[in-house]
Backbone as a ProteinNet text record, in pm:
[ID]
protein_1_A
[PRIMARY]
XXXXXXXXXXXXXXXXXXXXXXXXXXXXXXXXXXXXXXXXXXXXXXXXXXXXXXXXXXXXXXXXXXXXXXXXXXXXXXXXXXXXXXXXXXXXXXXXXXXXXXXXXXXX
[TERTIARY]
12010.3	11897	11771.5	11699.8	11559.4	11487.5	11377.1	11279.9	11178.3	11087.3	10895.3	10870.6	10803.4	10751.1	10669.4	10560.4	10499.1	10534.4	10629.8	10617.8	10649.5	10730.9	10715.6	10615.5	10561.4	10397.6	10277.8	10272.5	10139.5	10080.5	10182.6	10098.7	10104.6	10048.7	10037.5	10018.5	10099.6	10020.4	10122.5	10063.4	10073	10172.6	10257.6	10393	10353.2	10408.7	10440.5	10578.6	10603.3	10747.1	10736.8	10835.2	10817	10758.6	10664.8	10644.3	10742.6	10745.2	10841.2	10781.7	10768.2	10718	10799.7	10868	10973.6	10943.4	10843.5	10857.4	10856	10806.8	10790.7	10847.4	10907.3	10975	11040.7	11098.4	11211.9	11337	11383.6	11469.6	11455.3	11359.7	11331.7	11346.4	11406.8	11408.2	11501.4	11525	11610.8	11556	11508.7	11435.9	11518.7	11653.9	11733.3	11749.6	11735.4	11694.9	11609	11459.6	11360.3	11364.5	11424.2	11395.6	11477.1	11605.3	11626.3	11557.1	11471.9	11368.8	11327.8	11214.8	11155.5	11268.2	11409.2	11498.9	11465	11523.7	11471.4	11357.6	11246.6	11108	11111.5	11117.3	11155.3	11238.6	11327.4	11472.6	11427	11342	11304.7	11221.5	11056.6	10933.1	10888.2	10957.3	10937.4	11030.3	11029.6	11076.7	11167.5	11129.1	11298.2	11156.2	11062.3	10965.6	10854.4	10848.2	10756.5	10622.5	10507.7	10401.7	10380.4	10368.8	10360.3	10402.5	10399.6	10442.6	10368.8	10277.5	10204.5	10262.8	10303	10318.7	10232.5	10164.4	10052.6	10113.9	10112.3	10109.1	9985.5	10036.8	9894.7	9807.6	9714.6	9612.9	9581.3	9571.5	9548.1	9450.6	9411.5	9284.6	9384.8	9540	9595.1	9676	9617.5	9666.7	9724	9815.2	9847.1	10074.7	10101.7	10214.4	10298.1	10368.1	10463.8	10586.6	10634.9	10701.4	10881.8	10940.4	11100.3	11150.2	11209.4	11321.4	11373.3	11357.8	11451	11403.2	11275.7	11228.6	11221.8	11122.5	11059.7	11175.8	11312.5	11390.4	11484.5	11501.9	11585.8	11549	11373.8	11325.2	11334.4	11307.4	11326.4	11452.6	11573.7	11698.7	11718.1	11681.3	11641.1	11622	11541.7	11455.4	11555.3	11474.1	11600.4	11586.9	11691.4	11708.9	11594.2	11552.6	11411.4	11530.6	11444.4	11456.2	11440.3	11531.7	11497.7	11375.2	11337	11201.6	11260.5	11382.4	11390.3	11470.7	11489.2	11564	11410.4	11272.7	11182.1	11145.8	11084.6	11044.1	10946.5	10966.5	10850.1	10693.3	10615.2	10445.8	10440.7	10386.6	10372.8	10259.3	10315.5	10193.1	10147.7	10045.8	9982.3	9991.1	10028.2	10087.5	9874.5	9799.1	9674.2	9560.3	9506.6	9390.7	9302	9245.2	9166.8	9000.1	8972.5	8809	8738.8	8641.5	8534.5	8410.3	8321.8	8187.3	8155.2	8132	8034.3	8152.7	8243.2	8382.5	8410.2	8404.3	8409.9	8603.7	8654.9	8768.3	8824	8888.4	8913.4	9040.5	9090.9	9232.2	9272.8	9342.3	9382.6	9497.8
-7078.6	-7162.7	-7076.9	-7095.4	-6998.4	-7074	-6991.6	-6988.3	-7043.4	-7108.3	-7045.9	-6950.3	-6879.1	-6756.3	-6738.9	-6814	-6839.2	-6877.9	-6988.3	-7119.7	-7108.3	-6980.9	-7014.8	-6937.2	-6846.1	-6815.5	-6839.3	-6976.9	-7041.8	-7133.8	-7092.2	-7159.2	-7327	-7398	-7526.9	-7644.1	-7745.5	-7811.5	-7859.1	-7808.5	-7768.1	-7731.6	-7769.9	-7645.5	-7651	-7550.7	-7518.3	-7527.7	-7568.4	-7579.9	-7502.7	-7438.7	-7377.4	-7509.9	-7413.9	-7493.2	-7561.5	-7681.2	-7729.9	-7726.3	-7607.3	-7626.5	-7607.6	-7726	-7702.7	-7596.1	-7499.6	-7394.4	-7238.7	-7226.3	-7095.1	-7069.4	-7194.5	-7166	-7123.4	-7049.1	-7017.8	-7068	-7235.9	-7263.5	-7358.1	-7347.7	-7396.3	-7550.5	-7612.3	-7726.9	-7828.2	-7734.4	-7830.3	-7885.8	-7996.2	-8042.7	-8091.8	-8087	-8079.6	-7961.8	-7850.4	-7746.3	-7675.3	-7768.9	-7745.7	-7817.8	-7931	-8056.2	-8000.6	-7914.8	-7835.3	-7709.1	-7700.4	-7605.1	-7690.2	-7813.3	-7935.7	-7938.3	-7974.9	-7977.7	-7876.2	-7739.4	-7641.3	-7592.1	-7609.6	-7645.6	-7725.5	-7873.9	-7961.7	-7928.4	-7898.5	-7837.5	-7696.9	-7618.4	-7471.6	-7498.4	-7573.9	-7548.8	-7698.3	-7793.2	-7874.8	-7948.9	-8023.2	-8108.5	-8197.4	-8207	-8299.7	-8416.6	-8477.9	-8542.1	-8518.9	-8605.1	-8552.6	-8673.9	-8645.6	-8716.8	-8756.3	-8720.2	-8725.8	-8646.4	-8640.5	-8542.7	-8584.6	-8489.4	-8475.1	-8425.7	-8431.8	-8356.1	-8439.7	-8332.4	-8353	-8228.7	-8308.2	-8199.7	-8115.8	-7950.5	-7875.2	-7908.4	-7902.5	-7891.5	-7783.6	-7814.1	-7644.8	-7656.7	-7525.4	-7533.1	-7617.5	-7575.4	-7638.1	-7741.5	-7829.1	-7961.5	-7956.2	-8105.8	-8091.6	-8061.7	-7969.5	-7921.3	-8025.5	-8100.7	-8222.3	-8130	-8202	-8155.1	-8182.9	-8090.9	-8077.7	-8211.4	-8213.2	-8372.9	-8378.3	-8494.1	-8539.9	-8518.1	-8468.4	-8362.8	-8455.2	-8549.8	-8673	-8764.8	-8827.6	-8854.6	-8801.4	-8643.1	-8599.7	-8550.9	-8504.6	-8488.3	-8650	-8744.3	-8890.7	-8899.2	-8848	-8839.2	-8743	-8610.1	-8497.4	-8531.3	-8621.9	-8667.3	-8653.7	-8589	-8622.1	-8784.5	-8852.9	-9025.8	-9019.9	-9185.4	-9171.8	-9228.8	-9189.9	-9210.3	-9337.7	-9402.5	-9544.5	-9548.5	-9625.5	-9660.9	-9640.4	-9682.7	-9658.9	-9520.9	-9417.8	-9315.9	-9153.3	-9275.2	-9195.7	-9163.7	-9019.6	-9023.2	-9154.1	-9173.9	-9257.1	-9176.2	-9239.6	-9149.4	-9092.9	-8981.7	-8914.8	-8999.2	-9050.7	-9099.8	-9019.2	-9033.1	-8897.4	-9007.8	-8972.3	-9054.5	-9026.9	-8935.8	-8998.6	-9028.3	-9094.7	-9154.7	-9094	-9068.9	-8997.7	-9014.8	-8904.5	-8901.4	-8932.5	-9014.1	-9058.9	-9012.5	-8986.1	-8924	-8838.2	-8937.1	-8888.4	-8816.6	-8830.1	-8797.9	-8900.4	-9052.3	-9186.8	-9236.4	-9224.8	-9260.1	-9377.5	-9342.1	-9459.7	-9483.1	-9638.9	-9673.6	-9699	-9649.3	-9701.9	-9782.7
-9304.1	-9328.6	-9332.4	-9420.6	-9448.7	-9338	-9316.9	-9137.2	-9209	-9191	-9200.9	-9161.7	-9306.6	-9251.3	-9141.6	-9054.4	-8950.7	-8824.2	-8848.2	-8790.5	-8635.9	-8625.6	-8476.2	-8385.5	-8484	-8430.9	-8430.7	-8459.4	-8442.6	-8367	-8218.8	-8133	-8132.5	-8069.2	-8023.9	-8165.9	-8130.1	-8259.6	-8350.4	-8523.4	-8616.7	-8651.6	-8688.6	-8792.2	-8917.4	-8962	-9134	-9140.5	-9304.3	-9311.1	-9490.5	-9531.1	-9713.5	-9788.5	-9842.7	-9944.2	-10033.4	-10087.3	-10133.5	-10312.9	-10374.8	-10510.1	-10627.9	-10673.3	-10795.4	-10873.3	-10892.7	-10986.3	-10941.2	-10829.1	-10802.7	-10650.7	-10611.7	-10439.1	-10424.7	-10265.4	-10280.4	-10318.6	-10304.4	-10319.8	-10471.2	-10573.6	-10680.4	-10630	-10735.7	-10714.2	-10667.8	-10537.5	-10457.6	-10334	-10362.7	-10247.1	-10080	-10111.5	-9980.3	-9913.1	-9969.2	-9892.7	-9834.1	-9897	-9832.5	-9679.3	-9689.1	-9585.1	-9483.5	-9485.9	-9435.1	-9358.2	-9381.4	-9308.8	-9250.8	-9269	-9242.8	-9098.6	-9130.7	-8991.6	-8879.4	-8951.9	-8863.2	-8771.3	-8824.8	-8784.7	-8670	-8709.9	-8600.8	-8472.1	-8508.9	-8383.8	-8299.7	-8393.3	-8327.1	-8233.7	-8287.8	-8258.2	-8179.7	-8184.5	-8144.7	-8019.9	-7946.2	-7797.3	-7859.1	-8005.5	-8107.1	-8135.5	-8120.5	-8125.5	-8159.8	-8355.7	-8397.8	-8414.5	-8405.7	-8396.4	-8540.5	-8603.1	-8742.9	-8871.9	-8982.2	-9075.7	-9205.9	-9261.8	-9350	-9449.9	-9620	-9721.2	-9835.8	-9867.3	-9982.1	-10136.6	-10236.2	-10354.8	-10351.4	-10413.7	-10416.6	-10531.5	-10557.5	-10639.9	-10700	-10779.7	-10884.6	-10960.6	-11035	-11191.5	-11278.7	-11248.3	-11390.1	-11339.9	-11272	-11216	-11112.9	-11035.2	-10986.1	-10959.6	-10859.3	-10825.7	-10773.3	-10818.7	-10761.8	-10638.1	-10547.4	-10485.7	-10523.3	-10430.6	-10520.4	-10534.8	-10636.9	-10644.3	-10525.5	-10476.8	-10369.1	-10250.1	-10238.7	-10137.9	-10006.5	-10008	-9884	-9892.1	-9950.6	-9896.6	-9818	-9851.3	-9758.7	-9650.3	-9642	-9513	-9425.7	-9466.1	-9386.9	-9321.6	-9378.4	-9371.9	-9269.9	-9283.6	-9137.6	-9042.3	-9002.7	-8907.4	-8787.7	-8657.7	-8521.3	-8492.1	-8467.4	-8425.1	-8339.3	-8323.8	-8257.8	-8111.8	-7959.6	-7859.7	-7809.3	-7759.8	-7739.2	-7602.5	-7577.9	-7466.5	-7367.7	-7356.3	-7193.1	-7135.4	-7272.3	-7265.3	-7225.5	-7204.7	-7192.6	-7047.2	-7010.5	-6847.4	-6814.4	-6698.6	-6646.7	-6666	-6642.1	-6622.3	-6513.1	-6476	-6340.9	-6278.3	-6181.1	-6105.1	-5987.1	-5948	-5832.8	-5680.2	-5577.2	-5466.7	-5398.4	-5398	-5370.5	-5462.7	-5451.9	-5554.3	-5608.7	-5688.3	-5732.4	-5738.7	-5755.3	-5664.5	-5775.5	-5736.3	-5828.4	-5878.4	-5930.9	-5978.1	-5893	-5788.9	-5682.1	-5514.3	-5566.3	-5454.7	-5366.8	-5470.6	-5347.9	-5431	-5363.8	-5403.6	-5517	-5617.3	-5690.4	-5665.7	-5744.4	-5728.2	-5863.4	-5931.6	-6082.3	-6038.5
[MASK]
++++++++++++++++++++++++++++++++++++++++++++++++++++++++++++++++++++++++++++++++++++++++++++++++++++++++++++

């Protein structure tokens, strides 16, 4: 499976995943092998839980770059299963109260 060239050095946040550009990518125009990175990405750099996922076509002088056939269904298809609610930690709660403005105790 091809890496991001970056992706696991950039720190907090943010991933990159290959560009997915039917004409000049690495994997031309196979957009299941991009989404495949898209997997990898996810599974490497991430807790399996993703907040969101952005893919925009590039923009160019000579228009715009559509992304590979097939590309955003088979990344949807990638996706790790979502976690059911109760398969989540509880919230850490702090056993004393926490101090207020002025150091007068609050109670949440």
């Amino acid at each position: 499976m091809a890496t991001s060239a970056g992706a696991r050095s950039q720190g907090f946040g943010v991933r990159h995943s290959i560009n997915p550009n039917p004409y000049t990518g690495v994997f031309g125009n196979d957009g299941a092998r991009y989404a495949e990175d898209v997997a990898e990405v996810v599974a490497t750099c991430t807790p399996g839980r993703v907040a969101g996922f952005i893919a925009e076509a590039i923009q160019g002088v000579g228009g715009s770059v559509p992304l590979a056939d097939g590309y955003l269904p088979a990344v949807y298809k990638a996706r790790p299963p979502a976690r059911p609610p109760d398969a989540l930690p509880p919230p850490a709660r702090s056993a004393a109260p926490a101090a207020g403005a002025r150091g007068r105790s609050v109670r949440s």
